[in-house]
C-alpha positions in Angstrom: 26.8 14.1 -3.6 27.7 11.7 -1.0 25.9 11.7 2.3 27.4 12.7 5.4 28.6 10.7 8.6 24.9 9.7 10.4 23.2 11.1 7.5 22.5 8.2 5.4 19.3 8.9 3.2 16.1 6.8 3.3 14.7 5.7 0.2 10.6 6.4 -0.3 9.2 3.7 -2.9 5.9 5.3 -2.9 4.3 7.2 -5.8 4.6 10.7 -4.3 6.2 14.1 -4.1 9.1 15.8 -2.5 6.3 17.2 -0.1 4.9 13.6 0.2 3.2 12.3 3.6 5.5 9.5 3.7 8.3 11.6 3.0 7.2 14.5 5.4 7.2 11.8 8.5 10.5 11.1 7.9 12.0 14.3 7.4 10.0 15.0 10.9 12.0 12.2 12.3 15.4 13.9 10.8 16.1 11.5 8.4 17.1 12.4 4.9 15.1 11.1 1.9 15.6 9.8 -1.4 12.9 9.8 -3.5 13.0 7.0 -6.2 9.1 6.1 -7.2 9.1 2.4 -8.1 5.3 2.6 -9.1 2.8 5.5 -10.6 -0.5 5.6 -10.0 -3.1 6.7 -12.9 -6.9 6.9 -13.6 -8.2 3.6 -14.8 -11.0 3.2 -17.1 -14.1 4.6 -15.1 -16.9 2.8 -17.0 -16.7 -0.3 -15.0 -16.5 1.9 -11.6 -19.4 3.9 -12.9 -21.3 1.5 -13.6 -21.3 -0.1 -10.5 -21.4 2.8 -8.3 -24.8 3.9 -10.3 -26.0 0.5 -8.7 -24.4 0.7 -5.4 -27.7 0.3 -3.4 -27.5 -3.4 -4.6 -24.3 -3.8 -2.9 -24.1 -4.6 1.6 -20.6 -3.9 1.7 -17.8 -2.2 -0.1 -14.1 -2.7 0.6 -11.1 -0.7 0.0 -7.5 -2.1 0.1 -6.0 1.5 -0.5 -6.2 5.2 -0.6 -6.4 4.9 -4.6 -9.2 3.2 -4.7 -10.6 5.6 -2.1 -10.0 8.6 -4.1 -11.5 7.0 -7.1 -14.5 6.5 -5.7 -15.2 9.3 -3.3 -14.3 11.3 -6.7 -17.7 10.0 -7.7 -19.6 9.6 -4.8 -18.4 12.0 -2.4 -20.5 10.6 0.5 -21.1 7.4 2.0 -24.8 5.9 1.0 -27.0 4.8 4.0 -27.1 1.5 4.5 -23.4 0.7 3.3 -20.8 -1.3 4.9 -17.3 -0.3 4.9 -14.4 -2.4 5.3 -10.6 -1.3 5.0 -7.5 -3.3 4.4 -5.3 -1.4 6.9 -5.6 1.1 9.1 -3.8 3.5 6.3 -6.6 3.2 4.3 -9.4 3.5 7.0 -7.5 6.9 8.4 -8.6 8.5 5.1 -12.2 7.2 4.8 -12.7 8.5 8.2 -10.9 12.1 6.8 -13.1 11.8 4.1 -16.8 11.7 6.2 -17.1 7.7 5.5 -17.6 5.1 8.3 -15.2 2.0 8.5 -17.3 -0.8 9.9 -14.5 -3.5 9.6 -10.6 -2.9 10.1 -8.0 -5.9 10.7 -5.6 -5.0 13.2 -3.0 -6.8 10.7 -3.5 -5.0 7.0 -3.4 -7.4 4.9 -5.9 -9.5 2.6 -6.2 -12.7 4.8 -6.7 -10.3 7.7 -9.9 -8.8 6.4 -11.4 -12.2 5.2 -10.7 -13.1 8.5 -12.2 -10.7 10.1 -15.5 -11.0 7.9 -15.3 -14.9 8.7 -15.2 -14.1 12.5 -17.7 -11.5 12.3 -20.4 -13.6 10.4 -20.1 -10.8 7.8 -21.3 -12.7 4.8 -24.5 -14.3 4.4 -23.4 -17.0 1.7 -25.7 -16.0 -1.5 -26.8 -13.4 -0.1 -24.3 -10.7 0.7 -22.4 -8.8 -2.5 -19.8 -7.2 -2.2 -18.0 -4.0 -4.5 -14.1 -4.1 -4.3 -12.7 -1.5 -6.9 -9.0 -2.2 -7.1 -6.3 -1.7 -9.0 -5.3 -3.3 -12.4 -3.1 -5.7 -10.5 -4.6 -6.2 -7.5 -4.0 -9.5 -6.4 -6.4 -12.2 -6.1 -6.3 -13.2 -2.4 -9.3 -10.9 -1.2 -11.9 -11.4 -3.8 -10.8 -15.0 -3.6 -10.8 -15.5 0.0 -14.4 -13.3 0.3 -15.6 -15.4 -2.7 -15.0 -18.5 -0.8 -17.0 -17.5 2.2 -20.1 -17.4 0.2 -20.3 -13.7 -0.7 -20.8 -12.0 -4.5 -17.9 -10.2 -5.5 -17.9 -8.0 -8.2 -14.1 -6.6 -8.8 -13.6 -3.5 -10.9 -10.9 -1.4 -12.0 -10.5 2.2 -9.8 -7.0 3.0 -11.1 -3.9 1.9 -13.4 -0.4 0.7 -11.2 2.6 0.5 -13.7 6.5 0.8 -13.5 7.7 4.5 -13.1 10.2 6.0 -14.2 13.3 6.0 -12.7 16.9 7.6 -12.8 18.1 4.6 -13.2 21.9 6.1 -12.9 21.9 7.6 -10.2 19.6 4.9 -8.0 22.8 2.6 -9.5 25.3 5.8 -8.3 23.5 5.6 -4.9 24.2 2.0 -4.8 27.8 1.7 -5.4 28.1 4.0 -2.5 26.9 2.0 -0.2 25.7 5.5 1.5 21.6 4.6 1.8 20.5 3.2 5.1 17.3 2.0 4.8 14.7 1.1 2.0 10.7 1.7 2.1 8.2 -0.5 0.7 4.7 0.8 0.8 3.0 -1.8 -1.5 3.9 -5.3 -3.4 4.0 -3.3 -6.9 7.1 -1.1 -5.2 9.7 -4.2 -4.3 8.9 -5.9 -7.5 8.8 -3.0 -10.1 12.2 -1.3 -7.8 13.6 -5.2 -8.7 12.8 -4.6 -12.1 13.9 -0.8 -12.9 17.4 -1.5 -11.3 17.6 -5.4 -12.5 18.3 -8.1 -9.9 22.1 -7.8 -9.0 21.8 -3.8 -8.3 18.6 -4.7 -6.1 20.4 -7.3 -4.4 23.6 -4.9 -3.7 21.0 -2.1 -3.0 19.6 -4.4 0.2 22.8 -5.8 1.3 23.9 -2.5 2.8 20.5 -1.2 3.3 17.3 -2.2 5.5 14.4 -3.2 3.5 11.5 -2.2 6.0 7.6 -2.9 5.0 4.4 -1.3 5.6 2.4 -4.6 6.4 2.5 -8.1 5.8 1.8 -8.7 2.1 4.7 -6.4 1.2 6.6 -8.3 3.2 5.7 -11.5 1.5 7.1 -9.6 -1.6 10.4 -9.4 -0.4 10.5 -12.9 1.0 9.9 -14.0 -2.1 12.7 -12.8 -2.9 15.4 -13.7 -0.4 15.1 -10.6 1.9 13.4 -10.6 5.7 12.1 -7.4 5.9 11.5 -5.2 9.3 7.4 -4.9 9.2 6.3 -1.3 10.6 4.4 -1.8 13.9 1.2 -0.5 12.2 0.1 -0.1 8.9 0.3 3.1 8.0 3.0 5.7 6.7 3.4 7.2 9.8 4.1 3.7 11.7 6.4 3.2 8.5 8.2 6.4 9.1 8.7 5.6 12.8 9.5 2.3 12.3 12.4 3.0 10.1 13.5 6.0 12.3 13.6 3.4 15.3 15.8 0.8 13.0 17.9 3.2 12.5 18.7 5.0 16.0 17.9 2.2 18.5 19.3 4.2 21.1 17.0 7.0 20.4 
């Protein structure tokens, strides 16, 4: 079904349901939503977070570059042990430690990797040799933030908290959607998203995709994704799905 005159649909990237939070903030903002999950999120091993989490006292610090890798944890360890340090990628992630009882000590205002390395560089965080640090992540989790941490002098021990992989897609219709030229704007809520989307529709019907519709991001490293790529992405103003929803809804009614 084609879309109406000023009712162009936005697409949602992210791994959730018709009922989603990302999608909800739209809809709230009266735009239309197509959902088309690039990525899905599943349980990863749970020896290697068990382990460590059954020697958490050992650790000064833990940090968490999304709600995954919150709710992997917290599903063991529902509350925060004394004496633990908390740090957050982005303020997204940080919003539902807070929900969940935990403390954030350390929050970049920019969510991103280098942010956070930053911030434990300005804040004297790490002791070098001395301070070890748990960062459950996901099976592709880049290597910027154990690297960067690493090189500050801190003992970083990585471990799976959950599985990101391609979803999938209705390929026909995304491509149906596309030859219409009907959507008007494009989300991106993590790297895996703009290049497993890229992948699912192949690179010509990605490329027609974002030539008649925004691309906007939910923080710099997504963006980097796209760049990669050839597209300059709108970056929401903060890092969170509701700063994504609102800064797509603001793209897309400047006069509003």
């Amino acid at each position: 079904m084609s879309a109406a005159q000023g009712e162009r649909p936005v697409v949602v990237t992210r791994d959730e349901s018709c009922d989603g939070p990302l999608s909800r903030e739209l809809r709230r903002r009266g735009m239309p939503v197509l959902l088309w999950p690039a990525v899905s999120v599943t349980q990863g091993n749970p020896d290697g977070l068990r382990a460590a989490l059954e020697q958490i006292g050992a650790f000064e610090w833990v940090v968490f570059a999304s709600r995954h890798a919150v709710a992997a944890v917290l599903a063991q360890l529902a509350q925060a042990p004394a004496g633990l340090k908390v740090a957050a990628v982005g303020q997204a992630t940080a919003q539902v430690l807070r929900q969940r009882g935990w403390p954030v000590h350390l929050v970049p205002e920019e969510g991103d990797a280098a942010a956070l390395v930053a911030r434990f560089a300005a804040d004297g965080a790490v002791r070098a040799g001395k301070t070890r640090v748990l960062y459950p992540a996901s099976s592709r989790a880049l290597p910027a933030l154990a690297a960067g941490l690493r090189q500050l002098g801190a003992e970083v021990v990585q471990v799976e908290a959950y599985r990101t992989a391609g979803a999938a897609l209705d390929v026909a219709d995304c491509r149906a959607w596309i030859a219409r030229a009907e959507i008007a704007a494009v989300t991106f809520a993590s790297p895996s998203a703009v290049d497993e989307l890229a992948h699912a529709l192949g690179e010509n019907d990605f490329r027609k995709l974002l030539a008649h519709a925004a691309p906007v991001a939910i923080g710099r490293t997504t963006a980097r994704a796209l760049s990669a790529r050839g597209y300059q992405p709108v970056i929401a103003a903060t890092a969170t799905l509701a700063g994504l929803a609102a800064t797509t809804h603001r793209l897309l009614n400047p006069g509003a």
